[in-house]
Z-matrix of the N, CA and C atoms (Angstrom, degrees):
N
C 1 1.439
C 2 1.534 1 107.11
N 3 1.341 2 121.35 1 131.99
C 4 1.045 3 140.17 2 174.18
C 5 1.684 4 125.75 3 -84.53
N 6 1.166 5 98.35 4 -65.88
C 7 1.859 6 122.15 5 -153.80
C 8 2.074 7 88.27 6 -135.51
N 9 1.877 8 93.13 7 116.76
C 10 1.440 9 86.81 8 151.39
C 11 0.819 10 108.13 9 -128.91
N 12 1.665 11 126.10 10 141.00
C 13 1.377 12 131.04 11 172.77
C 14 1.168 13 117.92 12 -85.12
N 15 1.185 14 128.72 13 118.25
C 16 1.673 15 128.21 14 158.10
C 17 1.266 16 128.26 15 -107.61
N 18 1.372 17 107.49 16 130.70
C 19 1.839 18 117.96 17 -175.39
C 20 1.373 19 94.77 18 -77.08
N 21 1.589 20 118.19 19 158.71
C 22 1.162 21 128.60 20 155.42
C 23 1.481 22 105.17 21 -158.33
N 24 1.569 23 107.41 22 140.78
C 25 1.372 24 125.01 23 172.26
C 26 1.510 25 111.85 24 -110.67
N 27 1.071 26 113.90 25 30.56
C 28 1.638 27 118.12 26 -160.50
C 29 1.245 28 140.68 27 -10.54
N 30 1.749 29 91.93 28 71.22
C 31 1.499 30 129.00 29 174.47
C 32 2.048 31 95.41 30 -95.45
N 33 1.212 32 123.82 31 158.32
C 34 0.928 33 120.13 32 166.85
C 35 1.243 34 137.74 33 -39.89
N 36 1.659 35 97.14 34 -42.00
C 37 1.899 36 98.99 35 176.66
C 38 1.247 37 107.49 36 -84.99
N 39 1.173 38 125.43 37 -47.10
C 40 1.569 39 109.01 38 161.52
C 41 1.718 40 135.64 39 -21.72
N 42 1.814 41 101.62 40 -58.71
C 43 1.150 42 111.77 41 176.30
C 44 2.039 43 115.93 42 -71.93
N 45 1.311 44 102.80 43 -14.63
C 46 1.531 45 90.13 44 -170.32
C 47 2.087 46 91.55 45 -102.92
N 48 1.663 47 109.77 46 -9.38
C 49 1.611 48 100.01 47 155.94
C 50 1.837 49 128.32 48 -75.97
N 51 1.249 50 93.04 49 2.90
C 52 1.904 51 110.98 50 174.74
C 53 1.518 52 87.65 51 -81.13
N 54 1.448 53 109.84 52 -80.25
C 55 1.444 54 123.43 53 -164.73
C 56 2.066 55 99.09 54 -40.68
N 57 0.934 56 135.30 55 -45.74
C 58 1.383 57 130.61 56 -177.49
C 59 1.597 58 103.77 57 -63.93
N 60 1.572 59 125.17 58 -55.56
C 61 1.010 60 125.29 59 -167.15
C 62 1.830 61 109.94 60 -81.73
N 63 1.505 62 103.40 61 -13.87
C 64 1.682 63 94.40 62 156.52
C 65 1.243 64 111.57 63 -70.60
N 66 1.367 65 135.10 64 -42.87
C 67 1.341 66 115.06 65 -174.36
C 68 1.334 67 110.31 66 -61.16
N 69 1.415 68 102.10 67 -58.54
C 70 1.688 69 109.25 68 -163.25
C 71 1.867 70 95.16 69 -47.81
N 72 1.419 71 133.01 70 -33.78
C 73 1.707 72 125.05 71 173.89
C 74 1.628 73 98.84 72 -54.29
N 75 1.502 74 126.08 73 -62.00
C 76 1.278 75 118.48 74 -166.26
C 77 1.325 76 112.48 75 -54.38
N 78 1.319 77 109.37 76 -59.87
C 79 1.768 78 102.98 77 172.17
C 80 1.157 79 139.93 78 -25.21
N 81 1.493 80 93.45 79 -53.70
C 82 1.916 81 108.77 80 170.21
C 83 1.078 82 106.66 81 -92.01
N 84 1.097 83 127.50 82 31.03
C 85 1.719 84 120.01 83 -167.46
C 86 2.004 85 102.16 84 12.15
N 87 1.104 86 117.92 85 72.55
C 88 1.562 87 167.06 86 172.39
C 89 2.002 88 90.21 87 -68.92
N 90 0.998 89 113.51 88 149.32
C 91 1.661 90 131.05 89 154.33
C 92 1.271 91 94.89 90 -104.28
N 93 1.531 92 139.36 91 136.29
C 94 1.434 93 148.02 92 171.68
C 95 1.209 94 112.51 93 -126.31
N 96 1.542 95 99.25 94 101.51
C 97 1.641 96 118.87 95 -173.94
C 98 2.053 97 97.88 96 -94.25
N 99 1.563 98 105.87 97 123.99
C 100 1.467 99 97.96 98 169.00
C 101 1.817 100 96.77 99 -104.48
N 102 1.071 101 119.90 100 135.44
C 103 1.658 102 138.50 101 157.82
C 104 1.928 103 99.17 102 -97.12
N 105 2.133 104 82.40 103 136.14
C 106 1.676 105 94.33 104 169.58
C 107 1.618 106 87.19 105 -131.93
N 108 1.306 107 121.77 106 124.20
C 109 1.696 108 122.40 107 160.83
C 110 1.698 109 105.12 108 -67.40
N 111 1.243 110 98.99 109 112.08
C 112 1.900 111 104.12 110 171.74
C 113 2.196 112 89.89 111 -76.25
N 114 1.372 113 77.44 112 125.85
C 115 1.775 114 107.49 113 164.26
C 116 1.470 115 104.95 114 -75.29
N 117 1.048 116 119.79 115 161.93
C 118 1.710 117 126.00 116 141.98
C 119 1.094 118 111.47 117 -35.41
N 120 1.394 119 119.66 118 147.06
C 121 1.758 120 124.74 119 156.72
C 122 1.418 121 103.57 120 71.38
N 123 1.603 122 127.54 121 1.62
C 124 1.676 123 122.37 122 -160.10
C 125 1.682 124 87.39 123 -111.94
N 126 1.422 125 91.60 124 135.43
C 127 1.761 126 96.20 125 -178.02
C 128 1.578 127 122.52 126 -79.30
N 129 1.105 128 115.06 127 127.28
C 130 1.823 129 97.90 128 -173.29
C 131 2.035 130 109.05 129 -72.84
N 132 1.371 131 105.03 130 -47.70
C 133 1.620 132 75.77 131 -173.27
C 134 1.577 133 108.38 132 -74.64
N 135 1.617 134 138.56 133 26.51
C 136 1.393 135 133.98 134 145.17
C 137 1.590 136 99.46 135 -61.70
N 138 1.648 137 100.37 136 -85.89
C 139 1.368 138 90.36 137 179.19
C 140 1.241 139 162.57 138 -11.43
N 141 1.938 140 91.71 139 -60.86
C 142 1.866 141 101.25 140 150.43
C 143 1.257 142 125.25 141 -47.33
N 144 1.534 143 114.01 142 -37.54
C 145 1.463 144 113.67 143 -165.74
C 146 1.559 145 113.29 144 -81.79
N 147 1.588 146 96.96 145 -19.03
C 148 1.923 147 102.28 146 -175.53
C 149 2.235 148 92.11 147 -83.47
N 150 1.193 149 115.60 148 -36.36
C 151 1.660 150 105.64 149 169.79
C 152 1.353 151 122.41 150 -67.06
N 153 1.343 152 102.62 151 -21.30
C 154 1.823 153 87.79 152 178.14
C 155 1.349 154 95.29 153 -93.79
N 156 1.346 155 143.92 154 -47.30
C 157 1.398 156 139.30 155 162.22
C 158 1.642 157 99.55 156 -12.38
N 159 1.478 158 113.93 157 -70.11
C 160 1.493 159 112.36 158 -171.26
C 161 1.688 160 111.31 159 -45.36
N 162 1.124 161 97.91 160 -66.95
C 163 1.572 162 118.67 161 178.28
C 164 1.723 163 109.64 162 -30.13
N 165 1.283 164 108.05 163 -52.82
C 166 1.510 165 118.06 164 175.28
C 167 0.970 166 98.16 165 -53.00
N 168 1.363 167 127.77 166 -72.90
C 169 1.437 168 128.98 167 -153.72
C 170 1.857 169 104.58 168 -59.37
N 171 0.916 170 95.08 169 -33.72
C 172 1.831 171 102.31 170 -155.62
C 173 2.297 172 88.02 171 -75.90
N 174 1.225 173 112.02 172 -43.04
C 175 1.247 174 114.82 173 174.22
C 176 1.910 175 117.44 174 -54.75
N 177 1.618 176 112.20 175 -40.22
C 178 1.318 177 115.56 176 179.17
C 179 1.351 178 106.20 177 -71.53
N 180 1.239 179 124.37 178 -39.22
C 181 1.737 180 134.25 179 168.08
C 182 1.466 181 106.92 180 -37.13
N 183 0.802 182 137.84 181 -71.41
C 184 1.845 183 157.42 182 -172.45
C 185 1.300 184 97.44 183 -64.54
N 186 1.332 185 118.68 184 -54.43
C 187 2.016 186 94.91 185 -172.99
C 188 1.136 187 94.52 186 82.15
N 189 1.325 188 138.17 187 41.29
C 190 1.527 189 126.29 188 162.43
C 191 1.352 190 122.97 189 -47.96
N 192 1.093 191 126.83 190 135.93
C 193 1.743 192 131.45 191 -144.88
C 194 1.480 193 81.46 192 -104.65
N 195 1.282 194 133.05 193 -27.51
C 196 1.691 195 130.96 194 -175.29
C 197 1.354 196 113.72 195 -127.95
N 198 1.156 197 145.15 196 161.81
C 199 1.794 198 140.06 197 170.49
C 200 1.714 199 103.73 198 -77.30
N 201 1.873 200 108.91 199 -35.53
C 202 1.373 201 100.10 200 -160.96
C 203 1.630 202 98.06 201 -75.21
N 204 1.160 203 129.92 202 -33.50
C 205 1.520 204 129.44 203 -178.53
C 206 1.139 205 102.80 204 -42.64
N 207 1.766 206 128.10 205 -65.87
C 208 1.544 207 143.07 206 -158.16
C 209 1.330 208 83.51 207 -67.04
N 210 1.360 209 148.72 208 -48.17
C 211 1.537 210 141.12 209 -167.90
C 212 1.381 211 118.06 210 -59.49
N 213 1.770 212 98.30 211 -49.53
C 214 1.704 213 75.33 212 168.31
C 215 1.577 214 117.44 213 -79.03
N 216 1.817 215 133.37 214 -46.80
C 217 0.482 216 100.10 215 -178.13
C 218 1.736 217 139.52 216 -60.58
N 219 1.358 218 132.10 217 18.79
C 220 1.078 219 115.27 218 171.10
C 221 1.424 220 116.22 219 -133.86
N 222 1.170 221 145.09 220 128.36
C 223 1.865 222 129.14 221 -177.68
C 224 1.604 223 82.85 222 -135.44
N 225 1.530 224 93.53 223 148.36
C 226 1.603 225 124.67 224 169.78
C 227 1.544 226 97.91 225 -114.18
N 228 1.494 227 123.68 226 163.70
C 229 1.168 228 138.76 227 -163.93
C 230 1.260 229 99.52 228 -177.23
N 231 1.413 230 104.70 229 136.41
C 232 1.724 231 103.70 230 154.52
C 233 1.278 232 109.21 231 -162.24
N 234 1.507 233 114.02 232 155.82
C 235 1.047 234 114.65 233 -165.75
C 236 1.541 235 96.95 234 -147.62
N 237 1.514 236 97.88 235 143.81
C 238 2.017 237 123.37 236 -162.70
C 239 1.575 238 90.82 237 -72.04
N 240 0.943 239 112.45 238 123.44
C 241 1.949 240 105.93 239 143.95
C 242 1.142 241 121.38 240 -25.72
């Protein structure tokens, strides 16, 4: 396994299916792509700011011993309608 993608709508189960699929990336040394679908009316730099929020959090979890490790394993992306 290479690349896992995880959706999140950052509802709780969403956010604690990141936290599963970060591990399961570290394990396999995995690339861990999170996807958010922007809705209508949904602001993108909120959004960005609620994925890197995740990202932070999910990076202090792990204790990454280096920044470049936590870098690959984690990338945010988003993209406008």
């Amino acid at each position: 396994m290479t690349t896992i993608l995880a959706l999140v709508d950052f509802s709780d189960a969403s956010t604690n299916s990141v936290s599963f699929a970060a591990e399961l990336s570290k394990r396999s040394s995995a690339r861990l792509i999170m996807v958010n679908i922007l809705q209508n009316g949904e602001g993108e730099e909120e959004t960005k700011n609620k994925l890197k929020s995740i990202e932070s959090e999910l990076k202090k979890s792990f204790n990454s011993d280096s920044e470049i490790a936590a870098n690959e394993i984690f990338d945010v992306e988003s993209t406008a309608p």
